[in-house]
C-alpha positions in Angstrom: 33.7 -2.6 -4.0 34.9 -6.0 -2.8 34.0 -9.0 -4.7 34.5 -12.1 -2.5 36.3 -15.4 -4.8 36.0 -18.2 -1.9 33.0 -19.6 -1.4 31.4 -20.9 2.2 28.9 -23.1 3.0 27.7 -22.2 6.3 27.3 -18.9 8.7 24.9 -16.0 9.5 22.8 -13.8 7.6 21.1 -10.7 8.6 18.2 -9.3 6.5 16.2 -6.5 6.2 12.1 -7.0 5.4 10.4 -3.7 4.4 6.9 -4.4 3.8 4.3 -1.2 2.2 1.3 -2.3 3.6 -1.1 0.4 2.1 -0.8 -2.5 -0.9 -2.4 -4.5 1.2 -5.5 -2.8 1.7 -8.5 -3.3 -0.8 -9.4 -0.1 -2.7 -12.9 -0.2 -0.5 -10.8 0.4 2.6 -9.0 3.2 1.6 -10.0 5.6 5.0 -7.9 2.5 6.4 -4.3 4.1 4.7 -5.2 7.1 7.3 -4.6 5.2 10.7 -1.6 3.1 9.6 2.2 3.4 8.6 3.2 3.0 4.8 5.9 0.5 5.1 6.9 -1.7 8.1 10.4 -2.7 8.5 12.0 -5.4 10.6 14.8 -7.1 11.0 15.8 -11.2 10.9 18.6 -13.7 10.7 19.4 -16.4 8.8 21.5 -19.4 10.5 22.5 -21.7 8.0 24.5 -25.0 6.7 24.7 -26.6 3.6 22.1 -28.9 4.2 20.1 -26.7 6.7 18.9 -23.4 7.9 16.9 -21.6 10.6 14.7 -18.3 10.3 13.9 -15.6 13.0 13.1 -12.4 13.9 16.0 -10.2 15.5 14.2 -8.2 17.6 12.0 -8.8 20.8 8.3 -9.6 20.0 6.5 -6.1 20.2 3.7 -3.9 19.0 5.1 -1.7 15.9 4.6 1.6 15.2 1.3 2.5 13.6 -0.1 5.4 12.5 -3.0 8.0 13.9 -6.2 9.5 11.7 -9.9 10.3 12.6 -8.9 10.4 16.5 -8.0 6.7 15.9 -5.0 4.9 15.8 -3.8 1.4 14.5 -0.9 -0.8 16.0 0.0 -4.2 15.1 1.8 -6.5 17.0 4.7 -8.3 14.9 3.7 -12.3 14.8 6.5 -14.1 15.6 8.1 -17.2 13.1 10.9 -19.0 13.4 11.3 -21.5 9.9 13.8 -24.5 10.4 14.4 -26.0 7.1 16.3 -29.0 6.6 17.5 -30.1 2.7 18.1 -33.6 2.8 15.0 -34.4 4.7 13.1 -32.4 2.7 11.4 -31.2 5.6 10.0 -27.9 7.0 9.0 -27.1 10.7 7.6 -23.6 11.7 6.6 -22.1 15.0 3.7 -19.3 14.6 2.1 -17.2 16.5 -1.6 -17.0 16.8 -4.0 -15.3 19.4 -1.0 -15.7 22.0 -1.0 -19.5 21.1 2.3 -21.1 19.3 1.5 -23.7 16.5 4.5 -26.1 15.6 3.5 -26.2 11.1 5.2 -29.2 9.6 5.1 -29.4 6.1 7.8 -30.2 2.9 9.5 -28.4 1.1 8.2 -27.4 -1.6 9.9 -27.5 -5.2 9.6 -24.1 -6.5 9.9 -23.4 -10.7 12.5 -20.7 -10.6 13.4 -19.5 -14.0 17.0 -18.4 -14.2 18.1 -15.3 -15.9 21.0 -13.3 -17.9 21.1 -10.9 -15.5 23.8 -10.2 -12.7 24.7 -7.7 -9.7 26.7 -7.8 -6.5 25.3 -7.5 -3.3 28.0 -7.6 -0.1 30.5 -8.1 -2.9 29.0 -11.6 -3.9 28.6 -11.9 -7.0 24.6 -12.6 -7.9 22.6 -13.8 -10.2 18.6 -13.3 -11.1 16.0 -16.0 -10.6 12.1 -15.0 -11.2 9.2 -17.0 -10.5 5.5 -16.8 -10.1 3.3 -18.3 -8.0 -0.5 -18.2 -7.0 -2.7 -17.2 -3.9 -6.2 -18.8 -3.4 -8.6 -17.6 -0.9 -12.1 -18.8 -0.9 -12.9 -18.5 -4.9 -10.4 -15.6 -5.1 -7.4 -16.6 -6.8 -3.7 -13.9 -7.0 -0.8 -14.3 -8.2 2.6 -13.0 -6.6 5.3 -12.2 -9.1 8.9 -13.0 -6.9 12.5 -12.1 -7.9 15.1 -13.2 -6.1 19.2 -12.8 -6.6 21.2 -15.6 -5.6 24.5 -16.6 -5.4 26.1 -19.3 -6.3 29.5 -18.3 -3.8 27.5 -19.5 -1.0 26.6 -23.1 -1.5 23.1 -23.4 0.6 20.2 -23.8 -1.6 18.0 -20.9 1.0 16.6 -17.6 1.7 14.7 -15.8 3.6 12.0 -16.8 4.9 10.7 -20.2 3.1 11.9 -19.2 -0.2 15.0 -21.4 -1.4 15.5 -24.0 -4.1 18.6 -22.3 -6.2 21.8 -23.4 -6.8 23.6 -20.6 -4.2 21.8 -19.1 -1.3 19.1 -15.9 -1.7 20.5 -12.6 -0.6 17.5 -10.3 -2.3 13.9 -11.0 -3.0 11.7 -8.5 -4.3 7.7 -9.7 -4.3 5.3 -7.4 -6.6 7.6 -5.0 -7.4 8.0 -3.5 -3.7 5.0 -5.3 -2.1 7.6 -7.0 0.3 11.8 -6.5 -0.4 13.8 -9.0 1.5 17.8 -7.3 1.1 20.8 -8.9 3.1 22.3 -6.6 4.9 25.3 -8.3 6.7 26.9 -11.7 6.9 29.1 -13.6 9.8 31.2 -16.9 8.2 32.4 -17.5 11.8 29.3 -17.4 13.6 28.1 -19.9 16.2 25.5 -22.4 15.0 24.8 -24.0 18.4 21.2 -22.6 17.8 20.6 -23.8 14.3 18.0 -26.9 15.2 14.0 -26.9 14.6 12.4 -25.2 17.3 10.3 -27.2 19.8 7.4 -24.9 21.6 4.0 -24.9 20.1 1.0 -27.8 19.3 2.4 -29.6 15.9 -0.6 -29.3 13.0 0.0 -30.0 9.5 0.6 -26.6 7.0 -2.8 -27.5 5.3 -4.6 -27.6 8.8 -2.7 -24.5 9.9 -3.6 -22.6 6.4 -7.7 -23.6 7.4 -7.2 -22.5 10.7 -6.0 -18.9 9.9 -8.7 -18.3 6.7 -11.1 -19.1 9.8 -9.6 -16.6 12.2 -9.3 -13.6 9.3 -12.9 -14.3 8.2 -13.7 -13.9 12.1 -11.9 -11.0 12.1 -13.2 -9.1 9.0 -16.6 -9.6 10.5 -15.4 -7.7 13.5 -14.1 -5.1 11.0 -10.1 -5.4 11.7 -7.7 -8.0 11.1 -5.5 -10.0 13.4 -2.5 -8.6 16.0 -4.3 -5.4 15.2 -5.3 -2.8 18.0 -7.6 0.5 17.8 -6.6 3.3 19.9 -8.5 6.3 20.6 -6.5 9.7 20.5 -8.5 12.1 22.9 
């Protein structure tokens, strides 16, 4: 195993999200498991500076794989987000997808309450430590809370992650989110890569992250009256 002693403050990440999305689907909609794919996996990168960072997908936008059952057969189209992220601004801009129309969300960042632990491991020979953290979903008068762990590591000095998660002293190489729910593993990393591309993207109407958040509980109730959620497509198997 190599264990890296220099530490860096800029480059490219590449990370690995494996989603199971049976977890995602209410015990009332079990028939649902039947006509969709366990686990989702996709791939992203992560440009980033000391003070900054930028968050896309790696592949082309495209419908992924689903699975077949009762003659039917679900596939979901991967939404696209890119999340620029700027430290000393405190600022956050994201371009999402929804219904074919971009949205440019600007919001802050947000000051998470990590709670550091004992515990260490290496992962691509940094050496990591264990942050945990806990933090709470409300929809409508439903409230959840998500139980996150993340490893971090101090050797590269950029307080990010994947995604919108960040706020440690070292950047975030592993997240784990319900124990499996979502698993967010680096996979490779380039100390010489270009960063010509690391700015906030630019395409989409700007609306604020709380007008965004009430525009998408909107389109999923529409959608669960319709009896299928959003990017999702039924075909028939004859």
């Amino acid at each position: 195993m190599v264990t890296r002693v220099t530490s860096q403050n800029q480059g490219l990440l590449h990370f690995e999200q494996k989603t199971n999305l049976h977890r995602r689907i209410p015990q009332e909609n079990e028939d649902m498991k039947k006509m969709m794919p366990e686990f989702q996996t996709t791939r992203h990168e992560l440009l980033f500076r000391e003070n900054e960072s930028l968050y896309r997908p790696m592949d082309e936008e495209e419908d992924m794989p689903g699975a077949s059952g009762g003659g039917m057969v679900m596939r979901f189209r991967r939404p696209e987000t890119i999340i620029y992220r700027n430290h000393d601004q405190e600022y956050q801009l994201a371009q999402r997808s929804m219904f074919e129309k971009k949205y440019l969300v600007e919001d802050t960042l947000k000051i998470a309450a990590w709670k550091l632990g004992t515990e260490t491991k290496s992962i691509l020979g940094y050496h990591c430590n264990k942050a945990t953290l806990t933090t709470e979903n409300k929809r409508d008068t439903v409230t959840s809370k998500n139980q996150i762990t993340a490893w971090f590591t101090p050797d590269i000095y950029s307080p990010f992650g994947p995604e919108a998660f960040g706020g440690l002293p070292g950047m975030i190489l592993a997240l784990d989110i319900n124990e499996g729910e979502v698993v967010y593993l680096a996979k490779s990393v380039d100390d010489k890569a270009d960063l010509k591309d690391l700015k906030a993207p630019t395409k989409g109407e700007k609306i604020s992250g709380v007008e965004f958040q009430k525009l998408m509980e909107e389109r999923m109730k529409e959608f669960q009256r319709n009896g299928r959620g959003p990017g999702q497509r039924m075909i028939r198997i004859n």
